[in-house]
mmCIF file of the N, C-alpha and C atoms, coordinates in Angstrom:
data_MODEL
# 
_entry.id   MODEL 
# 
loop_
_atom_site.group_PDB 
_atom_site.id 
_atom_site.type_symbol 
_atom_site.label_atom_id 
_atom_site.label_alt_id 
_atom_site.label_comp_id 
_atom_site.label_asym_id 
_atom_site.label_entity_id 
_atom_site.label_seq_id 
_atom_site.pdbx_PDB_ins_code 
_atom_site.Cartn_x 
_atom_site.Cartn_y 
_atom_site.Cartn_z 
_atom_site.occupancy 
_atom_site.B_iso_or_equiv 
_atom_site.pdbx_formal_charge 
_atom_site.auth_seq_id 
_atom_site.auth_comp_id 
_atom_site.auth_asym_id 
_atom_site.auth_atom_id 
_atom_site.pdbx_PDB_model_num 
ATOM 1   N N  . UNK A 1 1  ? 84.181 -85.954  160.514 1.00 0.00 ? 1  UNK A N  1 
ATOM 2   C CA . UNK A 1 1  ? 84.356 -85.826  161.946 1.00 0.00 ? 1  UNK A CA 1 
ATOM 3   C C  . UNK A 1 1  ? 83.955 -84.432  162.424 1.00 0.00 ? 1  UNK A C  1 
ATOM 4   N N  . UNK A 1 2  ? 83.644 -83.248  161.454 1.00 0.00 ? 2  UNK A N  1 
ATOM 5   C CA . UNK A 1 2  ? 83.635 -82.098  161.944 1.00 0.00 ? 2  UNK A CA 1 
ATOM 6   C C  . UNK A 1 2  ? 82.241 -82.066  162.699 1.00 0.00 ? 2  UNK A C  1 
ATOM 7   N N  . UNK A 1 3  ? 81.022 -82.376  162.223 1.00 0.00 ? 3  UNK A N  1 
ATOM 8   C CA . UNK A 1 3  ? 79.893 -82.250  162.762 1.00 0.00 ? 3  UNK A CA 1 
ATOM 9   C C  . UNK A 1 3  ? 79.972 -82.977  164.076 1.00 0.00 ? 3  UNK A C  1 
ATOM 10  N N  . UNK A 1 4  ? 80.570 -84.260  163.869 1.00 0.00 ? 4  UNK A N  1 
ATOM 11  C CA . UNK A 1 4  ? 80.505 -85.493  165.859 1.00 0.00 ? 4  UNK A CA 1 
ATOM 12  C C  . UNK A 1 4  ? 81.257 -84.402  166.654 1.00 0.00 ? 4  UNK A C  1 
ATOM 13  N N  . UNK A 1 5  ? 82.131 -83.653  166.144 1.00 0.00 ? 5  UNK A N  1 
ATOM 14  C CA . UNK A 1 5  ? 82.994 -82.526  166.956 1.00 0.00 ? 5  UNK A CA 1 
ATOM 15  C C  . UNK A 1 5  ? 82.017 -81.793  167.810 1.00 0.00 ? 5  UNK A C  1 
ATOM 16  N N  . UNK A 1 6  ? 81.136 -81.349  166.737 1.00 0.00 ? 6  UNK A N  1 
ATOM 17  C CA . UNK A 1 6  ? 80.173 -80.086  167.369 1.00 0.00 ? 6  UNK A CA 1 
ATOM 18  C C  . UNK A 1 6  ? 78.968 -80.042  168.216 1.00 0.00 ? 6  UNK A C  1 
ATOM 19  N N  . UNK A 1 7  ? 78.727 -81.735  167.719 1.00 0.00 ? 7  UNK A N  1 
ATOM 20  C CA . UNK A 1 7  ? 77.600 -82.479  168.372 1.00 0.00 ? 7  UNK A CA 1 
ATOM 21  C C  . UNK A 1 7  ? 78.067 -82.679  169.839 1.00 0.00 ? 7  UNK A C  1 
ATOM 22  N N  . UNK A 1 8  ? 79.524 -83.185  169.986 1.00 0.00 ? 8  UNK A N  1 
ATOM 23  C CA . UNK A 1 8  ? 80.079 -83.530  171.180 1.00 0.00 ? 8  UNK A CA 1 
ATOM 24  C C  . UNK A 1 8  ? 80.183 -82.204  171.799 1.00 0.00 ? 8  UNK A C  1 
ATOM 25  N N  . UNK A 1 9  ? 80.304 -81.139  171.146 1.00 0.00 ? 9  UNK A N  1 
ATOM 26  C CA . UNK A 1 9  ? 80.580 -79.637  172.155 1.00 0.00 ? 9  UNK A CA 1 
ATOM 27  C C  . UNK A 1 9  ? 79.204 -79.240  172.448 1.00 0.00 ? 9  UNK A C  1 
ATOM 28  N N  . UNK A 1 10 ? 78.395 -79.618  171.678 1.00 0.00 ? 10 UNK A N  1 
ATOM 29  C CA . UNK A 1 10 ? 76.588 -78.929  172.037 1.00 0.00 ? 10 UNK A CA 1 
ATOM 30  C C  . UNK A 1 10 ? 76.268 -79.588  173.032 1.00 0.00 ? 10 UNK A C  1 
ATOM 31  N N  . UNK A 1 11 ? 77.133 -80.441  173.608 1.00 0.00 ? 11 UNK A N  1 
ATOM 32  C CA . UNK A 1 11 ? 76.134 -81.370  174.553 1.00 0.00 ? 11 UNK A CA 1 
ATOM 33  C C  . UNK A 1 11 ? 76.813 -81.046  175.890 1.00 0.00 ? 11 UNK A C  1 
ATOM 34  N N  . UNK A 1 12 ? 77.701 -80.466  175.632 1.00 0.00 ? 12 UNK A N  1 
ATOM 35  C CA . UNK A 1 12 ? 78.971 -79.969  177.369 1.00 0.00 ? 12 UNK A CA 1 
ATOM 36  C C  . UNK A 1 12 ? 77.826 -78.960  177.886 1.00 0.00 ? 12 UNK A C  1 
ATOM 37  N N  . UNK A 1 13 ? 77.436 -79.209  179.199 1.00 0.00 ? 13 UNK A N  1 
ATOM 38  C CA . UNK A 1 13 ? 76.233 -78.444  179.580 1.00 0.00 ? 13 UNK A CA 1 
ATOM 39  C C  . UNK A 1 13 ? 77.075 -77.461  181.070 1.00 0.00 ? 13 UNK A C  1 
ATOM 40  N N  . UNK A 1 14 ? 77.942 -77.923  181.734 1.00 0.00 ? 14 UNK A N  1 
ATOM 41  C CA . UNK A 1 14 ? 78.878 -77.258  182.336 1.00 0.00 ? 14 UNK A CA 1 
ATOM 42  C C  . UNK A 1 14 ? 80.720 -77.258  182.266 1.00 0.00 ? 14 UNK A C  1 
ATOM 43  N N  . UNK A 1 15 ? 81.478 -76.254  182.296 1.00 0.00 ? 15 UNK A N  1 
ATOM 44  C CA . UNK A 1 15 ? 82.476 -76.611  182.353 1.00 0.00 ? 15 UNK A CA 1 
ATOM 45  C C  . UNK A 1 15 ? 83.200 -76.051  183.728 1.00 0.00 ? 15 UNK A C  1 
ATOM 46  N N  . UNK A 1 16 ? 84.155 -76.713  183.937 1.00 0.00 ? 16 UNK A N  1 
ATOM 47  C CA . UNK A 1 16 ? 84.654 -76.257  185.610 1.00 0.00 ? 16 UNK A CA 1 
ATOM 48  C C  . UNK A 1 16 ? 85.306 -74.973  185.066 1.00 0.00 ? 16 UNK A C  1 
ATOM 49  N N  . UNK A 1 17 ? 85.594 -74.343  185.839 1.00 0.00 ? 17 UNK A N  1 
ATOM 50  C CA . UNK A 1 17 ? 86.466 -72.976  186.059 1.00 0.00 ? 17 UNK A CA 1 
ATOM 51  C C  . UNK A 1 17 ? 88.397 -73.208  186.138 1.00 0.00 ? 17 UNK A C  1 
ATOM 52  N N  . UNK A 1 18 ? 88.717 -72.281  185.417 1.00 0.00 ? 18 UNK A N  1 
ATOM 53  C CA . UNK A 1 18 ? 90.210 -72.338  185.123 1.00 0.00 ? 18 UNK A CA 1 
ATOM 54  C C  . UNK A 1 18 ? 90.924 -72.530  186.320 1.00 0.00 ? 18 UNK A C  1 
ATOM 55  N N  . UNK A 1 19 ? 92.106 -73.194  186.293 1.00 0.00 ? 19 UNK A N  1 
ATOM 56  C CA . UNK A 1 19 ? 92.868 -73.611  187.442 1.00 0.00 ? 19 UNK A CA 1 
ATOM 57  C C  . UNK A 1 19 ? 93.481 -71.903  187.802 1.00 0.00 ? 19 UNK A C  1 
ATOM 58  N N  . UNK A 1 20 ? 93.732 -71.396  189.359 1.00 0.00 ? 20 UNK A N  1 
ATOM 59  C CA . UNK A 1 20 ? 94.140 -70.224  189.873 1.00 0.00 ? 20 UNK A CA 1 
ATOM 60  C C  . UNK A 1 20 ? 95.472 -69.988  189.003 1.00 0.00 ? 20 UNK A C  1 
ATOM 61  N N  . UNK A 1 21 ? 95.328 -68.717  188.139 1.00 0.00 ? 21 UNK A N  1 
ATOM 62  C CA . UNK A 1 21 ? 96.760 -68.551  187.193 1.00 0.00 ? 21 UNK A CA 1 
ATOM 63  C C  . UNK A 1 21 ? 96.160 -68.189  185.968 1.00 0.00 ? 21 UNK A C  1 
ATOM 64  N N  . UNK A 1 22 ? 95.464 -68.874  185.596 1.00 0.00 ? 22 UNK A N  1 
ATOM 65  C CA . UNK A 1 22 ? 94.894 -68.991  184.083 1.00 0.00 ? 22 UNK A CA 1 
ATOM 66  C C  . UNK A 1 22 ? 93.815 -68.189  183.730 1.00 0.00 ? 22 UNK A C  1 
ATOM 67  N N  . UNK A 1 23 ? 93.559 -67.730  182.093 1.00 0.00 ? 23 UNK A N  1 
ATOM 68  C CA . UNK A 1 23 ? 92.236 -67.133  182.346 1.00 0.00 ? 23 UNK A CA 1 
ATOM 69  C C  . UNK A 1 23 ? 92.731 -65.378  182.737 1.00 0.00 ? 23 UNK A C  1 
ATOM 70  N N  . UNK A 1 24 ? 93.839 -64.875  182.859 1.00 0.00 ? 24 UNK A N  1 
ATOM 71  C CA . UNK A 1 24 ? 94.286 -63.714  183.287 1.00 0.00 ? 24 UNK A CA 1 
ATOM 72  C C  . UNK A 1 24 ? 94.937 -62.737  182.200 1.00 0.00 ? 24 UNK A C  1 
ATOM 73  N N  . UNK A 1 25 ? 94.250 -63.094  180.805 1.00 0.00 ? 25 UNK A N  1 
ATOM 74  C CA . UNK A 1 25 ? 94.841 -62.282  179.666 1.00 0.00 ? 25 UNK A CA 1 
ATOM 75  C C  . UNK A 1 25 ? 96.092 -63.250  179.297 1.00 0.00 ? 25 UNK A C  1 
ATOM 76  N N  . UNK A 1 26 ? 96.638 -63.769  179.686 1.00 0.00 ? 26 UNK A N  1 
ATOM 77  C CA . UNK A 1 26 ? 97.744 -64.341  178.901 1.00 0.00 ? 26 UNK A CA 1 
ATOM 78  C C  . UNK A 1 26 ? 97.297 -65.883  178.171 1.00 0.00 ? 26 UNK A C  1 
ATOM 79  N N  . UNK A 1 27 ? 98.423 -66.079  177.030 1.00 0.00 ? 27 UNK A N  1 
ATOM 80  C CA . UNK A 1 27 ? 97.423 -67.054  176.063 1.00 0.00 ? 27 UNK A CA 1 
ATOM 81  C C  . UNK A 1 27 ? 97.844 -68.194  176.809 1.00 0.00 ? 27 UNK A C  1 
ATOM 82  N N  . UNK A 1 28 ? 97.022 -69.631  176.658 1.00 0.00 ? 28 UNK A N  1 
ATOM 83  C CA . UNK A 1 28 ? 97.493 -70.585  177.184 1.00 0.00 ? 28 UNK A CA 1 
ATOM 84  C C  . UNK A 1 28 ? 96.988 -71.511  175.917 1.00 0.00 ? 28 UNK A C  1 
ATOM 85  N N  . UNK A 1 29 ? 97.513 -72.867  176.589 1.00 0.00 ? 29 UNK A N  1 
ATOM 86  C CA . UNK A 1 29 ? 97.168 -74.085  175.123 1.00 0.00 ? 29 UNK A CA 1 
ATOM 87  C C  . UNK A 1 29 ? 96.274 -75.031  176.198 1.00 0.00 ? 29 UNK A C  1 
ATOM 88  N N  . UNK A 1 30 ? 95.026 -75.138  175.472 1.00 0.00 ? 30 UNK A N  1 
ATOM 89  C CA . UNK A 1 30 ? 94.113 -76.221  176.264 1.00 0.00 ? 30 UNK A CA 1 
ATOM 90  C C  . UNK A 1 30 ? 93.989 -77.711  175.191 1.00 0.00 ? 30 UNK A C  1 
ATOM 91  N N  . UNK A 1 31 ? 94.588 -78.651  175.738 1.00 0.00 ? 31 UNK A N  1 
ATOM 92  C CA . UNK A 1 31 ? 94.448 -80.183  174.554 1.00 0.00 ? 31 UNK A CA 1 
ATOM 93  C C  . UNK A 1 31 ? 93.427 -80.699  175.110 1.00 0.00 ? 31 UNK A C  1 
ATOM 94  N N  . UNK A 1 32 ? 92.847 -81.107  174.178 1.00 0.00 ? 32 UNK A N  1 
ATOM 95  C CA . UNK A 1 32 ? 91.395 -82.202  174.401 1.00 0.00 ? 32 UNK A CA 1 
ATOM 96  C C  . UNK A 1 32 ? 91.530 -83.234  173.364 1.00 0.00 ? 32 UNK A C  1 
ATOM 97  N N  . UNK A 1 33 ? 91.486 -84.309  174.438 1.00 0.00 ? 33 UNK A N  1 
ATOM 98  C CA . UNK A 1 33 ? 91.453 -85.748  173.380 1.00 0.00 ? 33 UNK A CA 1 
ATOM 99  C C  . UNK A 1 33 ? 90.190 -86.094  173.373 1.00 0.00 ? 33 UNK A C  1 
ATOM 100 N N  . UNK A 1 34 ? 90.418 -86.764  171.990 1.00 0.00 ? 34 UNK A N  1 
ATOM 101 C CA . UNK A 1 34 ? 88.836 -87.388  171.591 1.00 0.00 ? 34 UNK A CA 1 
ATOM 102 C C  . UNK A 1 34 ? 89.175 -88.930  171.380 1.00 0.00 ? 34 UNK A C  1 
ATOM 103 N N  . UNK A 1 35 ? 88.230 -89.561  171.826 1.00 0.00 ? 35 UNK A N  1 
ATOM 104 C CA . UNK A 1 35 ? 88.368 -90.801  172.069 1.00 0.00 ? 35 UNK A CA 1 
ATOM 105 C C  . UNK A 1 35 ? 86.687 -91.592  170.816 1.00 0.00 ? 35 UNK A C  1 
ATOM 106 N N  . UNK A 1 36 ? 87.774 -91.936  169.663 1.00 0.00 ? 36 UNK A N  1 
ATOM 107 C CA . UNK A 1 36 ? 86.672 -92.459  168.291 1.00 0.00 ? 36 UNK A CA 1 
ATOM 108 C C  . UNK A 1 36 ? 85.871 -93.734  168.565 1.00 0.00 ? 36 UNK A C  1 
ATOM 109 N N  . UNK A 1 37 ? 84.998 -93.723  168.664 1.00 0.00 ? 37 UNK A N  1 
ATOM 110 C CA . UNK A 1 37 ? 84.200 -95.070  168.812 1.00 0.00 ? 37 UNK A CA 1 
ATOM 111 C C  . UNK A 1 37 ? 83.131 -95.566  167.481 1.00 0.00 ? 37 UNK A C  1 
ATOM 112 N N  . UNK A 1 38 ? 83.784 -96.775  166.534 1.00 0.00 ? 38 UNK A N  1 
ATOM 113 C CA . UNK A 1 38 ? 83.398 -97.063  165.641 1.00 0.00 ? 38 UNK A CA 1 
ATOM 114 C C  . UNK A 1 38 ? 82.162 -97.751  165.668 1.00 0.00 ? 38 UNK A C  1 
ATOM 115 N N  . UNK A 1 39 ? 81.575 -97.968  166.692 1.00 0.00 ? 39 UNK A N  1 
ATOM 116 C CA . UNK A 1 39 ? 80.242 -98.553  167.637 1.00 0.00 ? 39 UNK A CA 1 
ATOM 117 C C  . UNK A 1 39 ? 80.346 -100.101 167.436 1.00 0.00 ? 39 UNK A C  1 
ATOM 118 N N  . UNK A 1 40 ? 81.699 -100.959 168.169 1.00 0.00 ? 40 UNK A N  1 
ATOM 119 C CA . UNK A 1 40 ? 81.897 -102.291 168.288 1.00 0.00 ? 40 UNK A CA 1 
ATOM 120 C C  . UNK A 1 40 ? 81.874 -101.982 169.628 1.00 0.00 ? 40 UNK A C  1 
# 
């Protein structure tokens, strides 16, 4: 799964900008689900 990981991040061509708060030196936790498709 590590490479479909990277393949799936090489292909993000924009990302939106942090919600007002965030992004200001302090740490935050960002979750991203991945959704597996066995190709059925």
């Amino acid at each position: 799964m590590d490479q479909s990981v990277m393949t799936a991040a090489e292909r993000v061509l924009q990302i939106d900008p942090l919600p007002a708060g965030l992004g200001n030196g302090e740490s935050f936790e960002i979750n991203i689900a991945f959704k597996l498709d066995q190709g059925q």
